[in-house]
C-alpha positions in Angstrom: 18.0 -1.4 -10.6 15.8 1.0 -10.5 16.4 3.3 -7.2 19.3 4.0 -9.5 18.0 5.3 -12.4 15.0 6.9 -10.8 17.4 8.7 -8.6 19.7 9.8 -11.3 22.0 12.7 -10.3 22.0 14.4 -14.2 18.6 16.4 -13.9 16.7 17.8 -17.3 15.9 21.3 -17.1 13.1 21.8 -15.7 10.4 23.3 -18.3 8.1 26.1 -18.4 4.8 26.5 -16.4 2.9 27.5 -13.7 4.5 28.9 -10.3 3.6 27.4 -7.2 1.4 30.1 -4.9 3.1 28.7 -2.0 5.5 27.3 -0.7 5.6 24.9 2.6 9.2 23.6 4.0 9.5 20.2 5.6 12.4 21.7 8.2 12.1 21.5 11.7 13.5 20.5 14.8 12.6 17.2 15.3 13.1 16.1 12.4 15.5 12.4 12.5 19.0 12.8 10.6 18.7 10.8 7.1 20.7 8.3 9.3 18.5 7.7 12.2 17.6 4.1 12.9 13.8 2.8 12.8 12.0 2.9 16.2 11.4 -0.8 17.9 8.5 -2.2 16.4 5.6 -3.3 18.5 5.8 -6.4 20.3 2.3 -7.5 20.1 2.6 -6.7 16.2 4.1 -9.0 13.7 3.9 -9.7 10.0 2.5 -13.4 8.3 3.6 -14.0 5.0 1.0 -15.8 3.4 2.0 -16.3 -0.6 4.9 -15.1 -2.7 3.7 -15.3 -6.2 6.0 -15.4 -9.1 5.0 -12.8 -11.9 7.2 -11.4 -14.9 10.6 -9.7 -14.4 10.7 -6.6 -12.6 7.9 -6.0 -11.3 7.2 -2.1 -10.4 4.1 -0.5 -9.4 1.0 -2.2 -8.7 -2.5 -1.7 -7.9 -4.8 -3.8 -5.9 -8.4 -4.6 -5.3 -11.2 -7.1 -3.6 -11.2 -9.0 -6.4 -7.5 -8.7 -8.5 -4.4 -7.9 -7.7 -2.5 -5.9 -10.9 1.1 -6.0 -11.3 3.3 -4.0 -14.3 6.3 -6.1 -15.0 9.0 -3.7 -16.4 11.3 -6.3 -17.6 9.3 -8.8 -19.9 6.5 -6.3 -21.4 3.3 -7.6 -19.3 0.8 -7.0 -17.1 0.1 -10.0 -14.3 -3.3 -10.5 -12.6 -3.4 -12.6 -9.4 -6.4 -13.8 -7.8 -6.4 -13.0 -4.2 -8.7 -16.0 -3.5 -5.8 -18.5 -4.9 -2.8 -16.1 -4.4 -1.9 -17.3 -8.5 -1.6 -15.6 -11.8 -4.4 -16.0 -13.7 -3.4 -14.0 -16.6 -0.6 -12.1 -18.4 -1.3 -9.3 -20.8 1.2 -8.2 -23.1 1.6 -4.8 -23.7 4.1 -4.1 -25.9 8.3 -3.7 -26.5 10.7 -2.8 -23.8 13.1 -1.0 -26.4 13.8 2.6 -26.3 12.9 3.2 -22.5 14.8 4.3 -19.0 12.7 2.5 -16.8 11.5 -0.9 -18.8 7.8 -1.1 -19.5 5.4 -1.1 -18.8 6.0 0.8 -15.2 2.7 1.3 -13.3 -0.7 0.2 -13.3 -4.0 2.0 -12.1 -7.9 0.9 -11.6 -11.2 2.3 -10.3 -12.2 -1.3 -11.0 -14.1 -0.8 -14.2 -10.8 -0.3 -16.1 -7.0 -1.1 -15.6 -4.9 1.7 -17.2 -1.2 1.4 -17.5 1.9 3.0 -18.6 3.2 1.8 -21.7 6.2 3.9 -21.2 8.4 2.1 -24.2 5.4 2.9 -26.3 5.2 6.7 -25.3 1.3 5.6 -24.9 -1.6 4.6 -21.8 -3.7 1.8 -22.8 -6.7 0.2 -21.2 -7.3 -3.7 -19.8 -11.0 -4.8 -19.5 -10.6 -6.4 -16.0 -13.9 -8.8 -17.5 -12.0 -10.3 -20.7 -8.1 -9.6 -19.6 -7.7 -8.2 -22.9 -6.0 -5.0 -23.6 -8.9 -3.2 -25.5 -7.2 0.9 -26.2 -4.0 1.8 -26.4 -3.6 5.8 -26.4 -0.4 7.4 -27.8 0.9 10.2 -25.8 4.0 12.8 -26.6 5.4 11.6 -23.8 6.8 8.7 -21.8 4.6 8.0 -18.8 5.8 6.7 -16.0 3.3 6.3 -13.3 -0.8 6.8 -13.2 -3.6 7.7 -10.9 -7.0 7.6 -11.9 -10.1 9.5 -9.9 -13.4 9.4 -11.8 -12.6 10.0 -15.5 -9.7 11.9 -14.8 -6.5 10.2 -15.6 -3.0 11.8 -14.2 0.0 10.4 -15.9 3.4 11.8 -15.0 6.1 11.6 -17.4 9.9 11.9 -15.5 12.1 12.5 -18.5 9.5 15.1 -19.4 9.3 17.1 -16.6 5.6 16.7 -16.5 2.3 16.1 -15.6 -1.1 14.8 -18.3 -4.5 15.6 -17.0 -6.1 13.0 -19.5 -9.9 12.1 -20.0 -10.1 8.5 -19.5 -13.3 8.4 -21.2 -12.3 10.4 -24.4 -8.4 9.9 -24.4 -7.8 13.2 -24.7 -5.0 15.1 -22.9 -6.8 18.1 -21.1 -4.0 19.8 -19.6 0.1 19.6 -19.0 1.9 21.0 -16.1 5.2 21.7 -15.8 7.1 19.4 -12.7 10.8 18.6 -12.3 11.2 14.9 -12.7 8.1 13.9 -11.6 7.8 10.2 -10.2 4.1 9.0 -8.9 0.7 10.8 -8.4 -2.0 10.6 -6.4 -5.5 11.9 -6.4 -9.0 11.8 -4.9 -11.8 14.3 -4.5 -9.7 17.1 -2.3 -6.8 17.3 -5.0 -3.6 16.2 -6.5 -0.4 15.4 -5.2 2.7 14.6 -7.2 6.2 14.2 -6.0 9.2 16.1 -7.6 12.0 13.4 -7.8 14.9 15.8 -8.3 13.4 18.6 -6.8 13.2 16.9 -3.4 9.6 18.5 -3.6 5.5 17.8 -2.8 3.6 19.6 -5.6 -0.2 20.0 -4.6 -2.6 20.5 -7.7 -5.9 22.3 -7.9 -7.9 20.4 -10.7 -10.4 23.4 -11.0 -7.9 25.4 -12.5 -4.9 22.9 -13.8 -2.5 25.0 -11.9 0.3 24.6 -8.9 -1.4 25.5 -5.6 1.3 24.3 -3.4 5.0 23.4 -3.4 6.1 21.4 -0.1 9.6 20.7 0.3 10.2 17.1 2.0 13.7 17.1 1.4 17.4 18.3 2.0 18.4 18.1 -2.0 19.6 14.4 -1.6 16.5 12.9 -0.3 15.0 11.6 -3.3 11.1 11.6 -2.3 9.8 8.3 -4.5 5.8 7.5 -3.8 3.3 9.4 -2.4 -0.2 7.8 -1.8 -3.4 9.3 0.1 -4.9 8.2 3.6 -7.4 9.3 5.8 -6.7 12.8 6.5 -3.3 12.7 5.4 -0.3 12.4 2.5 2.1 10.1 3.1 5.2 10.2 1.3 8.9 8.1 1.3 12.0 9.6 1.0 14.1 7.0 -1.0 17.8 8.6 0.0 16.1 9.9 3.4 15.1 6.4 4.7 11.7 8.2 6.0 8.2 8.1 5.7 6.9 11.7 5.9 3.2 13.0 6.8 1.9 15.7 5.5 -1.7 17.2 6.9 -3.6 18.4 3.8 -5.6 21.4 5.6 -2.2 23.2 6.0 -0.1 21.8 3.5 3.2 21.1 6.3 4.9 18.0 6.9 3.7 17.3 10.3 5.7 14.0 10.9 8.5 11.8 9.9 9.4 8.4 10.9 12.8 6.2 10.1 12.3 3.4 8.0 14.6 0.6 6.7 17.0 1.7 3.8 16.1 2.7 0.3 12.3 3.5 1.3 10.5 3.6 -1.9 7.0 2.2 -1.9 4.1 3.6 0.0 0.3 2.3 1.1 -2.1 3.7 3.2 -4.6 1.2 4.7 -6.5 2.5 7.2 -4.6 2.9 10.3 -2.4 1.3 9.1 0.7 3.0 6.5 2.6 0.5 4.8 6.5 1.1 3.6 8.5 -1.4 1.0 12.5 -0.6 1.4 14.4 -1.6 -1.6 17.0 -2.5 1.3 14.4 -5.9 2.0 12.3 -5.1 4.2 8.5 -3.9 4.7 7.4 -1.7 7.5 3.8 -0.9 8.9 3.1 2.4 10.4 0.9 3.6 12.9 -0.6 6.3 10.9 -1.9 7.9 14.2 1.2 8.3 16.5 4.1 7.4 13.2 5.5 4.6 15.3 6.9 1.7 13.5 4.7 -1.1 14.5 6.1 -4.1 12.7 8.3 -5.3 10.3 9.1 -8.2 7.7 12.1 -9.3 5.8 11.0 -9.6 2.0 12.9 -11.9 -0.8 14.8 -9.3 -3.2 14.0 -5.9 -3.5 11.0 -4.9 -2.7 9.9 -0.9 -4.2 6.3 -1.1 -4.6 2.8 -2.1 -2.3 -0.6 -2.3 -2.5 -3.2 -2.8 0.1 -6.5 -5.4 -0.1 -8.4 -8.3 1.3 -7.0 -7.4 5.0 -3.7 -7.6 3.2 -0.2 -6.2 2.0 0.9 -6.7 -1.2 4.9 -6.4 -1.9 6.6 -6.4 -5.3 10.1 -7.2 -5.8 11.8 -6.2 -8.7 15.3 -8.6 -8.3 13.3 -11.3 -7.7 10.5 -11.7 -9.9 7.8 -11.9 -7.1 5.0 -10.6 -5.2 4.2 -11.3 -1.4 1.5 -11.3 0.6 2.0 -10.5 3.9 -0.8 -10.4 6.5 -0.3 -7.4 10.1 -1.3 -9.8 12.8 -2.5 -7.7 15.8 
């Protein structure tokens, strides 16, 4: 299971590198007790499931668009793509062994839509998936094993947990531009305003200025036990779950504070932001939506197995679950 081993209590040291500038604390006041139950969704909100697709065995992080839906199976070595028009699997790529690795592998998936890159993490390497033939076309060894990409323009930013790092890569040269030193780092996220990674064991938010390759900001989002997990961008805000927390936390990027923090279902591990619209997968069974506006929960769905990672197109959510082999697609109805 991997909240287990993702959460493990036995932390590396943490390695040399740059020291954050700043430092932002996620304490305050009004802030719920890891215990606190979820607010009462909406009652003029509810969840559809449309489709729950099988894929291969334990699925973990995903990445979706208009056209393909791209799933890493960390138990059985492939990469699944489901066509959103016939909710089916319309190819598996293999990409490689699962020997040798903490997490199976691969374990995460990124596109801009030109390219798929994923994280061969058995194979210490990222390779490449022309989305037009299915075919895995480069494979690029690293020093490292990856655990979780982001890609914005040609940069690619690959974290590697047992590492204690973070790859600035050049997706259109392979080369790794820059490594910077994180404690146990889980996902990344990026766009054009910066990079956000989330410190596993560090119960931490690191903020990354790409002029410069450095730490601009540490944010603390946890009590030491919290566990933050995913952290994905929206509209004017950072969103990030607390796995051991059971939160969803909000963090405004013009000030670099947690500004918000709303009580999900158990295990809270994935993390979407669609709009309005933030979406949470618990690893407990359940998804939530969020109003990203006021943090109210506005609706939520029981899922089949566990469910850890989402991914948001075509007006829908897309849930992976690792214990049972599957993705759904759930559609808000409002």
């Amino acid at each position: 299971m991997v909240l287990a081993v993702s959460c493990a209590t036995v932390a590396p040291p943490l390695g040399s590198g740059a020291t954050p500038s700043a430092t932002a604390s996620a304490t305050n006041g009004s802030r719920p007790s890891a215990s606190a139950s979820p607010s009462a969704p909406s009652p003029t909100v509810s969840f559809e499931v449309v489709a729950t697709i099988p894929v291969g065995a334990r699925p973990f992080y995903m990445a979706a668009t208009t056209d393909a839906v791209w799933v890493a199976n960390s138990g059985s070595g492939t990469v699944s793509r489901i066509d959103p028009r016939s909710n089916t699997v319309v190819a598996t790529i293999a990409v490689g062994s699962l020997t040798d690795t903490l997490f199976g592998s691969p374990t995460a998936v990124a596109t801009d839509g030109s390219a798929v890159w994923v994280a061969k993490s058995a194979e210490h390497a990222i390779a490449r998936i022309d989305p037009a033939s299915n075919r895995l076309t480069t494979t690029i060894p690293l020093a490292v094993e990856p655990y979780a990409v982001a890609v914005n323009g040609d940069d690619l930013w690959v974290t590697s947990f047992r590492s204690n790092q973070l790859l600035r890569m050049s997706a259109s040269t392979g080369r790794v531009l820059a490594t910077i030193a994180i404690p146990a780092p889980t996902t990344v996220a990026a766009d054009a305003d910066g990079v956000w990674v989330v410190a596993n064991r560090d119960d931490a938010l690191f903020r990354i200025e790409p002029s410069t390759n450095r730490i601009a900001v540490r944010i603390s989002v946890g009590s030491g036990i919290d566990r933050p997990e995913t952290v994905a961008i929206g509209p004017g805000a950072v969103w990030v779950t607390l796995t051991y927390g059971d939160q969803l936390l909000r963090i405004d990027p013009k000030t670099n504070v947690v500004v918000a923090h709303t009580a999900v279902a158990r295990q809270a591990f994935g993390v979407t932001a669609a709009g309005d619209v933030v979406f949470v997968a618990s690893g407990s069974g359940v998804v939530s939506a969020i109003d990203a506006a006021t943090g109210g929960v506005l609706a939520t769905s029981p899922v089949t197995g566990q469910p850890l990672t989402t991914g948001f197109a075509n007006g829908a959510v897309w849930v992976a679950s690792q214990d049972a082999g599957t993705v759904t697609r759930l559609r808000l109805r409002r």
